[in-house]
KOLDO-317166 format. One record per residue (C-alpha): residue in three letters; x, y, z. Coordinates in steps of 0.25 Angstrom, whole numbers, padded with zeros to 4 digits, always signed. Layout:
ALAXYZ;...
end
This chain:
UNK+0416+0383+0251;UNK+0416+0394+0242;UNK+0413+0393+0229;UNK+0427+0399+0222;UNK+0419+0402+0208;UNK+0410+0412+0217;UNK+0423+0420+0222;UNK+0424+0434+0216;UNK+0438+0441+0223;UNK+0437+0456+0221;UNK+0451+0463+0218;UNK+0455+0475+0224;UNK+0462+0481+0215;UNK+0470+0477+0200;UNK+0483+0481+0195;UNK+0485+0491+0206;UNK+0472+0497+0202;UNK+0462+0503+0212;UNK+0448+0499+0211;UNK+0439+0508+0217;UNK+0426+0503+0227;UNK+0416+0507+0215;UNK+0423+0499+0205;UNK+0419+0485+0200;UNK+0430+0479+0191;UNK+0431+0465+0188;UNK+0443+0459+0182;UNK+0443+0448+0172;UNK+0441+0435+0182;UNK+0453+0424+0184;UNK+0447+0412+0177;UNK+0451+0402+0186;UNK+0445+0387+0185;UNK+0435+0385+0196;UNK+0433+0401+0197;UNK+0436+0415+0193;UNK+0440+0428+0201;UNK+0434+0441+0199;UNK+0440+0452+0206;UNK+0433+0465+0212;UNK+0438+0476+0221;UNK+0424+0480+0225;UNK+0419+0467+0229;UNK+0431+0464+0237;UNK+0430+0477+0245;UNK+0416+0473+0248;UNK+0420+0459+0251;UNK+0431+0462+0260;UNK+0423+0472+0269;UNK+0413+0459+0272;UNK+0421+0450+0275;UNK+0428+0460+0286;UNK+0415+0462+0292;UNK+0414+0448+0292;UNK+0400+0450+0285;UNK+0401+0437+0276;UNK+0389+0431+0276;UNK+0391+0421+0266;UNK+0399+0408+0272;UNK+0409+0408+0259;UNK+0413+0420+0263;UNK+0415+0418+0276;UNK+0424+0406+0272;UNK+0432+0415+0262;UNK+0434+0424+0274;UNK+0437+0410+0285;UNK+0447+0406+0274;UNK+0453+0419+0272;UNK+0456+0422+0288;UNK+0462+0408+0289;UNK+0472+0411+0278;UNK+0475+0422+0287;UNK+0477+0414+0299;UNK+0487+0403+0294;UNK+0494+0415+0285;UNK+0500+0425+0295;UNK+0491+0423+0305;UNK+0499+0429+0318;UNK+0488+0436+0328;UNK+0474+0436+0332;UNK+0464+0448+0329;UNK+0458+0449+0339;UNK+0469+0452+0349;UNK+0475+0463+0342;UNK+0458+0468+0340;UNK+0456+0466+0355;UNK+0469+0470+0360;UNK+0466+0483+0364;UNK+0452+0478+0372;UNK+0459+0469+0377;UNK+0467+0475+0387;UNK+0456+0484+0391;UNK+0447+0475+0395;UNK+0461+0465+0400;UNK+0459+0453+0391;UNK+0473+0448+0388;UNK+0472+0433+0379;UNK+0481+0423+0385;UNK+0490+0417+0375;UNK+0483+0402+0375;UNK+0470+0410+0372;UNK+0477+0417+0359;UNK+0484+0404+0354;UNK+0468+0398+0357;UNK+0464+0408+0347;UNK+0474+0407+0337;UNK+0473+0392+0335;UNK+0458+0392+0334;UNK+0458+0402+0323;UNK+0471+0397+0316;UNK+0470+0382+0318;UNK+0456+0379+0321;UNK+0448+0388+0312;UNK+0440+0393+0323;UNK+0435+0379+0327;UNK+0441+0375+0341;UNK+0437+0370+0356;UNK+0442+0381+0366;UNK+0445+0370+0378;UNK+0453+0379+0387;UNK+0452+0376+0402;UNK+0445+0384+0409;UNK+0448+0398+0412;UNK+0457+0400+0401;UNK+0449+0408+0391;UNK+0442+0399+0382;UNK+0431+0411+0379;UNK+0442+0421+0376;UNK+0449+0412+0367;UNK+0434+0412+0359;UNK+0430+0425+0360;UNK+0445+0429+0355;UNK+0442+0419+0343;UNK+0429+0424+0341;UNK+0435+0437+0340;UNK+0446+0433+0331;UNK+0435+0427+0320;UNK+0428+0440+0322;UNK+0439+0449+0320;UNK+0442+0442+0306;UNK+0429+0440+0301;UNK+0426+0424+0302;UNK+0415+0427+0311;UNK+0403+0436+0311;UNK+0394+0428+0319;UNK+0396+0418+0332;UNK+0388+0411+0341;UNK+0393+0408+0355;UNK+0388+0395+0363;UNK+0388+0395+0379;UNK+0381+0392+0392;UNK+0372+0403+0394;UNK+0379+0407+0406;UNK+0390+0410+0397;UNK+0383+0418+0389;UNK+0386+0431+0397;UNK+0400+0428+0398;UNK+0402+0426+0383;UNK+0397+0440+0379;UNK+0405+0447+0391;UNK+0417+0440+0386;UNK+0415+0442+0370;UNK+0411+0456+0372;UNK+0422+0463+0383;UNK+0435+0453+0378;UNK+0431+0453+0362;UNK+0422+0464+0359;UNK+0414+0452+0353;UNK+0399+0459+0355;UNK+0390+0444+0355;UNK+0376+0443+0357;UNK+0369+0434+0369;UNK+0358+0426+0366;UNK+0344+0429+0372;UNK+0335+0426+0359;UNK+0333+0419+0347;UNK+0335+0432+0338;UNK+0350+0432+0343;UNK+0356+0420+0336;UNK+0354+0426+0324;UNK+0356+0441+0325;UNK+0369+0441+0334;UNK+0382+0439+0326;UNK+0389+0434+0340;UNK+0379+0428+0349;UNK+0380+0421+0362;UNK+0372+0410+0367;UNK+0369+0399+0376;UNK+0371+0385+0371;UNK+0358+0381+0378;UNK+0350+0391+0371;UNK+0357+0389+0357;UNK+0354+0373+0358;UNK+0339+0375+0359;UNK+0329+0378+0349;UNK+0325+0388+0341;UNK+0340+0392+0346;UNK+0347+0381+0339;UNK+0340+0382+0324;UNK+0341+0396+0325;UNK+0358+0395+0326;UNK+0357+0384+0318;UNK+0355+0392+0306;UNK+0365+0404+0310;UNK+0380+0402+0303;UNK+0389+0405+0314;UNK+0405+0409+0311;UNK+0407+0405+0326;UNK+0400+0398+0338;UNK+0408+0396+0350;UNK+0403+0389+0360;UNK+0406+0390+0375;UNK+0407+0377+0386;UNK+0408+0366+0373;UNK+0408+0356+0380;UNK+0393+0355+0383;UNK+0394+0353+0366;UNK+0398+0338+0370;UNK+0388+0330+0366;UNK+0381+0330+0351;UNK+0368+0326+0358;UNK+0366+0339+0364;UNK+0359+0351+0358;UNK+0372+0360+0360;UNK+0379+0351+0352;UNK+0371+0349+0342;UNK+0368+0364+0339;UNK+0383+0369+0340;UNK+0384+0358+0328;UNK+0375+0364+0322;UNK+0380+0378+0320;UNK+0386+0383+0307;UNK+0399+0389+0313;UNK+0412+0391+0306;UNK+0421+0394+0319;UNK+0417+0387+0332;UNK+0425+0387+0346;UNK+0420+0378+0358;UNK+0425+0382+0372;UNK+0427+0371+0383;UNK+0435+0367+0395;UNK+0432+0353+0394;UNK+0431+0348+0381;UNK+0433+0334+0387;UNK+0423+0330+0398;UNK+0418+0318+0398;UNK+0423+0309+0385;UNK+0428+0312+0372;UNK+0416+0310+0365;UNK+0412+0324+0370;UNK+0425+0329+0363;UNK+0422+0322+0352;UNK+0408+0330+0351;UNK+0414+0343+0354;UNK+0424+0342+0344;UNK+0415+0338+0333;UNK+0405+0349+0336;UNK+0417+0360+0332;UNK+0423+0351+0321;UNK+0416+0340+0316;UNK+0425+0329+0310;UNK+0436+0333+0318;UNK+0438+0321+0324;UNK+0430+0313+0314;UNK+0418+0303+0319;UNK+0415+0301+0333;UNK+0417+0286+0330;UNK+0431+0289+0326;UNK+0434+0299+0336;UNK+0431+0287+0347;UNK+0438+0277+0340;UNK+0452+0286+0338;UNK+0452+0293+0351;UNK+0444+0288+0363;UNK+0449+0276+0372;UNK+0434+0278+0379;UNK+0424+0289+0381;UNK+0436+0300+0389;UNK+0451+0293+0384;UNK+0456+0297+0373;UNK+0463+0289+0362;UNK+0475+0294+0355;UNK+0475+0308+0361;UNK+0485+0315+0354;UNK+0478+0313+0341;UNK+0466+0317+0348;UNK+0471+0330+0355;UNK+0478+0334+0341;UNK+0464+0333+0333;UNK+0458+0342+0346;UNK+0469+0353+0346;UNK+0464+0356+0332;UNK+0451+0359+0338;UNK+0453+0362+0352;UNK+0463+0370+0362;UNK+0463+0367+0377;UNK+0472+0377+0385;UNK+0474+0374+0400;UNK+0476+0381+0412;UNK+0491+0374+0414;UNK+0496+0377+0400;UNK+0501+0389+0408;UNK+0493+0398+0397;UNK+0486+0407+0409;UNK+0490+0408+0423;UNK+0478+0407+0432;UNK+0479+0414+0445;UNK+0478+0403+0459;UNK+0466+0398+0463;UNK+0465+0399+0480;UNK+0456+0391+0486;UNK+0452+0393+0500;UNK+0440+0382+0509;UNK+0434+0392+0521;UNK+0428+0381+0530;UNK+0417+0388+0536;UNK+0410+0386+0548;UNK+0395+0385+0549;UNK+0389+0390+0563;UNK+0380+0381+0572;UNK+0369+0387+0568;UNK+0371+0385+0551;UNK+0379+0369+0556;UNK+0365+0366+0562;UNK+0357+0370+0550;UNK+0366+0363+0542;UNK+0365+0349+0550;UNK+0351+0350+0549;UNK+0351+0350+0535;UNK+0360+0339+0533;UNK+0352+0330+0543;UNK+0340+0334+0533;UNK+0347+0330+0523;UNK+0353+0316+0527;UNK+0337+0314+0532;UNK+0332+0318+0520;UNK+0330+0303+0514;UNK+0318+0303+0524;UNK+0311+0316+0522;UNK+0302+0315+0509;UNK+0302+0330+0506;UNK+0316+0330+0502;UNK+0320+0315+0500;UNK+0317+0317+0484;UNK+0325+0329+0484;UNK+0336+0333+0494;UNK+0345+0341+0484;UNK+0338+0354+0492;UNK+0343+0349+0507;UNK+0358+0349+0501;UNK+0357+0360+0495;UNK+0353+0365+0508;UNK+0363+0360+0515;UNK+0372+0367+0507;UNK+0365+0381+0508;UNK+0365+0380+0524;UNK+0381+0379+0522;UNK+0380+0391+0512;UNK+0368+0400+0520;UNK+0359+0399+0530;UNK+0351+0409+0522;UNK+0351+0400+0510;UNK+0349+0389+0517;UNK+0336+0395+0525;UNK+0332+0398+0509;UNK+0332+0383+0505;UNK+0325+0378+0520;UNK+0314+0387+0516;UNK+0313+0382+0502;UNK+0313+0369+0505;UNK+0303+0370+0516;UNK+0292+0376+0506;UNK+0295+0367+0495;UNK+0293+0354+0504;UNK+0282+0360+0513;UNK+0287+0348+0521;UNK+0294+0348+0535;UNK+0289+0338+0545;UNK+0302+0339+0554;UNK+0302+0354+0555;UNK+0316+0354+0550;UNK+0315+0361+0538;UNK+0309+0373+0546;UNK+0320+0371+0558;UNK+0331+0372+0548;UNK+0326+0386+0541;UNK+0323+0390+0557;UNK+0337+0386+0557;UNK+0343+0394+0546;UNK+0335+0406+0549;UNK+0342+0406+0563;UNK+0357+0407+0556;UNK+0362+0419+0557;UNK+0377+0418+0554;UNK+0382+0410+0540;UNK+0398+0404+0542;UNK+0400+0407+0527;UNK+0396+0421+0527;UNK+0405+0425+0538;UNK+0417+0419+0532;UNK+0412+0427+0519;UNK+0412+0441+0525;UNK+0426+0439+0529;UNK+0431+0433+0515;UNK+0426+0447+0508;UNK+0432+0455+0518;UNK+0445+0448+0517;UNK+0445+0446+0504;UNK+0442+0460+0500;UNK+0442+0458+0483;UNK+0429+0455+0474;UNK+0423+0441+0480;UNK+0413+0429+0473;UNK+0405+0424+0484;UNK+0399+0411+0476;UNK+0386+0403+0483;UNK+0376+0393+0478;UNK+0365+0400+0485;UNK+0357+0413+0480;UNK+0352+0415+0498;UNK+0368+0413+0501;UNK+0371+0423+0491;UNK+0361+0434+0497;UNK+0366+0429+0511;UNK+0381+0432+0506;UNK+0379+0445+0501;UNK+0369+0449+0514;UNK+0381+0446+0524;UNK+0391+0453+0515;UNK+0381+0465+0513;UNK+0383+0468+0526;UNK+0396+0466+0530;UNK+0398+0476+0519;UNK+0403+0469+0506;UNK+0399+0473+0492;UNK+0392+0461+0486;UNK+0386+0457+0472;UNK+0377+0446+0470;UNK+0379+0436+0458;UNK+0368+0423+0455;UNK+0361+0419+0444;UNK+0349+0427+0443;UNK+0355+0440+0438;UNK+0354+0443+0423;UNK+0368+0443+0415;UNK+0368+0457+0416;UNK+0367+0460+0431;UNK+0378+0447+0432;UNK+0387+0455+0425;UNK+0385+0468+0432;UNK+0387+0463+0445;UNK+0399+0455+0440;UNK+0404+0470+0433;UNK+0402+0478+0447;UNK+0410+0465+0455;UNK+0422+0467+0447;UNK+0423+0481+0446;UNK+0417+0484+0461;UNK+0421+0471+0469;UNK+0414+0466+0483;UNK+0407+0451+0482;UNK+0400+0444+0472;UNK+0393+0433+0477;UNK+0387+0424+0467;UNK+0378+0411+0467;UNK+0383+0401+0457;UNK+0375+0406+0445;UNK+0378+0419+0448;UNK+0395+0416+0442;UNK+0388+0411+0430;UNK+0396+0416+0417;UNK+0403+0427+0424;UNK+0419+0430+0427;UNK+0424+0434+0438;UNK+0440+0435+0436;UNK+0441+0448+0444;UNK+0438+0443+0457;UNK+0447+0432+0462;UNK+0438+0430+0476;UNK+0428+0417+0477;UNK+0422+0413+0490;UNK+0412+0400+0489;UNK+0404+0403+0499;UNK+0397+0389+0496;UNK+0401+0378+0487;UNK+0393+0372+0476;UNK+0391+0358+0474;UNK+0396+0356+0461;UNK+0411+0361+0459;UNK+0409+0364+0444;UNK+0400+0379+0450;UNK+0413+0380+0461;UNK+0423+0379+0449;UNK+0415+0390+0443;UNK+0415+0398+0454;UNK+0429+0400+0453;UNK+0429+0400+0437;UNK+0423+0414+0438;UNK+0434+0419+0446;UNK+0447+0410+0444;UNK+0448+0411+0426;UNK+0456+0418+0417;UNK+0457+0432+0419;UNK+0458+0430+0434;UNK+0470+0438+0439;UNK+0471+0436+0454;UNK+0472+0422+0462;UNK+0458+0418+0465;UNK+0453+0415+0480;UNK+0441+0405+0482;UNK+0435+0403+0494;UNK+0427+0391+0497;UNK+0419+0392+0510;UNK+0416+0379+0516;UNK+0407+0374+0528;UNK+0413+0364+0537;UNK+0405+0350+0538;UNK+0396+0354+0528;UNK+0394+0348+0513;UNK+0401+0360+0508;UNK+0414+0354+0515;UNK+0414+0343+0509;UNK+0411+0349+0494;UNK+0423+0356+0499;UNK+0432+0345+0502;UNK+0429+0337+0487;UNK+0431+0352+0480;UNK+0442+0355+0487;UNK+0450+0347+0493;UNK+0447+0334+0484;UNK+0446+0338+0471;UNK+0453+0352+0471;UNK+0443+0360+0463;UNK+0445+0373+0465;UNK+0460+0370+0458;UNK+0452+0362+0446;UNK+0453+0369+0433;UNK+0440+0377+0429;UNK+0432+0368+0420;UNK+0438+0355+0426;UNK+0427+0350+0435;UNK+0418+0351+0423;UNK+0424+0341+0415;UNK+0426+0333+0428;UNK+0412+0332+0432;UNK+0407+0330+0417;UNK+0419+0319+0417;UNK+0412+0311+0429;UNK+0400+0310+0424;UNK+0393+0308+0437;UNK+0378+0301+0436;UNK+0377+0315+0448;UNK+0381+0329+0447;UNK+0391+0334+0455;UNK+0382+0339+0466;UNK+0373+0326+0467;UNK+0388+0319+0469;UNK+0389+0327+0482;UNK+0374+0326+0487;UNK+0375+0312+0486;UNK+0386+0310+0495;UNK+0382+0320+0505;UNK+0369+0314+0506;UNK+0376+0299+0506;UNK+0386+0300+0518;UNK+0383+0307+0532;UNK+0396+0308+0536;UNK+0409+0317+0532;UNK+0417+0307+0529;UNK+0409+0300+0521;UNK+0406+0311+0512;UNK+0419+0316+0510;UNK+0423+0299+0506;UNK+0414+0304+0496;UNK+0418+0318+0490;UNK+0431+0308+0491;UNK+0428+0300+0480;UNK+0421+0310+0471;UNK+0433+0318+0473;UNK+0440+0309+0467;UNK+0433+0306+0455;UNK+0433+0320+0452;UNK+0448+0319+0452;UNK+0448+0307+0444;UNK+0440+0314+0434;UNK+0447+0327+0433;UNK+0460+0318+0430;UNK+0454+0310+0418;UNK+0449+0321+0412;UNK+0462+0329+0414;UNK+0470+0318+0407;UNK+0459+0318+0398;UNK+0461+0334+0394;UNK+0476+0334+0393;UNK+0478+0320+0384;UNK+0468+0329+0374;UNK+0471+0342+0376;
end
């Protein structure tokens, strides 16, 4: 702390008498025990201009002015800054806070002295609470400088968000050179974790990190924890969904890593509130001690209104021509055992299987592939089959998708798996005569957002492979077809996420195109009909799958069954029984989230 002895309080003015700027005048000191006061107009002037720039260099300072605005926050404290700064922006660019997002703010500020966890669900603006808090500290000069932590393909998303809501102008960094020299800077986690990164920001005194996704903080093993713990940081907000997902040791870790000591030693944490690994003992006294750090809203507080969600299967049928490439593939692949190329590796014959009910052209692609690469066909099947797809010449899905824009008649999200579907997507509607953009992974943020600028503001059909979405909002369109259906729910869950978030205004139309005995239908039927995922709460699938802890991922789950049975029957038995682990899952940790939160 400050050392009181040192303090020198410059006055203004005495006895009604004006002091001018040029005059140095010292009055005798107040001879106090443990230190004196010596007052001086000038130096105060000086003093005052600093600290209202913010430029306070020297940490007493800083915790002269830190003590000074919370003073003014518990004595007439009544309205945020920065609403009334950006008020006016605001409503030209159509950002209107909600009122949970205001009280967010205010309690973090007031009650939490800019330490807290933002564990809203998702989709209710846990980046705009931060940015607006971000704003506030700027505003009233408690911060200069501030790191933001994310997943690289956030990085983007951060800066857009900051600079056209906040007027906050941040840095992204590319180079070494940039952790010192930006006030604001944003960054990847993964680069921040790994040397010379990590001594470099070591040695910086930060007035606020934030860090985005915080539950990948869970562990103090990790470098991510480790570095984050390491950061001198006077204010520091953590943004998750799932703050619980596996076992409360993780919460335990997360908690810590904002404010250590604040619920004690591990040791005693485990021994005052946790029956085992996930159940907690003596909840209420556990949730008290995290709502001094943490806020959770939720989509059914009735805080924000999200608009429907319509959900509608289109069972497509695949023609003789693409049925019969299709069984010739499958026969491949139950055979596959006995043919050396592939037995060590049969992920590229599913995956085929997959393509041929998404493209033949994507499919004719991977035959091709997969023929050099072996240099192997002693049965001529391989060739028969790219013969085969050669020979298509209509695809079932494409048909159906010609007549979907043309009914439709709004801004459309096509979403595939495959870069050759995507090109076939956009030929066929090329020449029926629709206006297409193409969005994958391989463009640079810049072209991304340009494409993403000319689809809002001149429409037409933006069909995307699934890095493509990556970072990137699309509230203004309210139109997703699947034209295929990923293996691995958590990329179909963010697929919708881009369209059906806050800031969405119209009902949202999903259309989920499914080929009839095939492995999509029955990917269909667990997504669908078992489970219900598409009315799941964005961000809840994650936390299921984490909760599982399966010794497989989700998609070696389902190649194990489909290469296990022959029959329908039996597969679907199957899907049945995962199913329902998932919904045993999602309910534990429901029950979990609500007796803490």
């Amino acid at each position: 702390m400050l050392d009181p002895s040192q303090i020198i309080v410059p006055l203004l003015n005495y006895s009604g008498q004006s002091l001018t700027e040029k005059e140095e005048v010292f009055f005798e000191p107040y001879q106090l025990e443990h230190f004196s006061v010596e007052f001086s107009r000038s130096g105060f002037s000086s003093i005052i201009r600093e600290l209202r720039k913010g430029n306070f260099d020297d940490l007493n300072w800083h915790r002269l002015a830190q003590l000074a605005d919370q003073l003014s926050l518990t004595q007439g404290f009544s309205e945020l800054l920065c609403v009334e700064h950006l008020a006016q922006h605001w409503q030209q660019v159509g950002v209107i806070p909600y009122p949970h997002q205001i009280k967010t703010v205010e309690r973090v500020i007031k009650e939490m002295r800019g330490l807290a966890i933002l564990a809203d669900e998702v989709g209710l603006g846990k980046t705009i609470e931060a940015g607006m808090i971000l704003k506030e500290y700027l505003l009233r000069g408690l911060v200069k400088r501030a790191l933001i932590l994310t997943p690289a393909s956030l990085c983007w998303q951060w800066y857009q968000e900051l600079a056209e809501k906040f007027q906050i102008y941040a840095g992204i960094q590319r180079s070494e050179w940039d952790w010192e020299h930006a006030d604001i800077l944003i960054a990847s986690i993964d680069t921040a974790k790994m040397e010379p990164h990590a001594e470099i920001i070591r040695n910086i005194n930060y007035d606020m990190v934030i860090v985005d996704e915080a539950h990948k903080l869970k562990n103090t093993a990790t470098k991510a924890w480790q570095l984050v713990n390491s950061l001198e940081k006077k204010y520091c907000l953590m943004l998750t969904a799932t703050p619980v997902q596996n076992n409360l040791k993780e919460l335990y870790n997360l908690i810590t890593l904002l404010k250590p000591g604040h619920l004690g030693s591990y040791r005693t944490f485990k021994q005052k509130f946790m029956q085992d690994l996930r159940t907690p003992k003596n909840p209420g006294q556990l949730r008290q001690l995290l709502s001094e750090v943490l806020i959770r809203n939720r989509r059914g507080e009735g805080t924000v209104k999200f608009t429907k969600r319509n959900v509608y299967p289109i069972i497509v049928e695949l023609t003789p021509p693409e049925r019969a490439l299709y069984d010739q593939i499958t026969e491949l692949i139950r055979a596959s055992s006995t043919l050396a190329p592939f037995k060590a590796n049969i992920l590229p014959l599913i995956t085929l299987q997959r393509e041929v009910c998404s493209s033949f052209y994507a499919a004719g692609i991977t035959l091709q592939k997969i023929y050099e690469k072996h240099g192997m066909d002693p049965d001529g099947k391989i060739m028969a089959m790219m013969n085969d797809a050669v020979r298509i010449r209509q695809n079932s899905k494409c048909d159906i998708i010609e007549k979907l824009v043309s009914q439709i008649q709004d801004r459309v999200i096509i979403f595939t798996e495959y870069k050759a579907s995507q090109e076939y997507i956009r030929y066929r509607l090329e020449k029926a005569n629709f206006r297409t953009l193409a969005f994958d992974g391989s463009l640079s943020r810049g072209r991304k957002q340009w494409i993403r600028y000319l689809f809002q503001k001149e429409g037409g059909v933006l069909v995307s492979t699934e890095s493509g979405g990556e970072g990137l909002n699309f509230q203004f369109c309210n139109h997703v077809i699947n034209y295929d259906l990923p293996w691995n729910p958590m990329r179909l869950e963010q697929r919708i996420g881009r369209v059906h978030r806050l800031g969405q205004t119209k009902d949202v139309h999903i259309y989920n195109l499914v080929t009839k005995d095939t492995i999509e239908e029955h990917i269909m039927f667990l997504l669908h009909e078992k489970i219900n995922m598409f009315q799941m709460i964005l961000g809840e699938l994650d936390a299921i799958l984490m909760h599982l802890k399966w010794d497989k991922s989700f998609e070696s789950q389902l190649m194990h069954i489909f290469l296990k049975h022959q029959s329908k029957e039996a597969v679907q038995r199957e899907l049945e029984q995962l199913g329902d682990e998932i919904l045993k899952a999602r309910e534990e940790i429901r029950r979990q989230q609500w007796d803490l939160f």
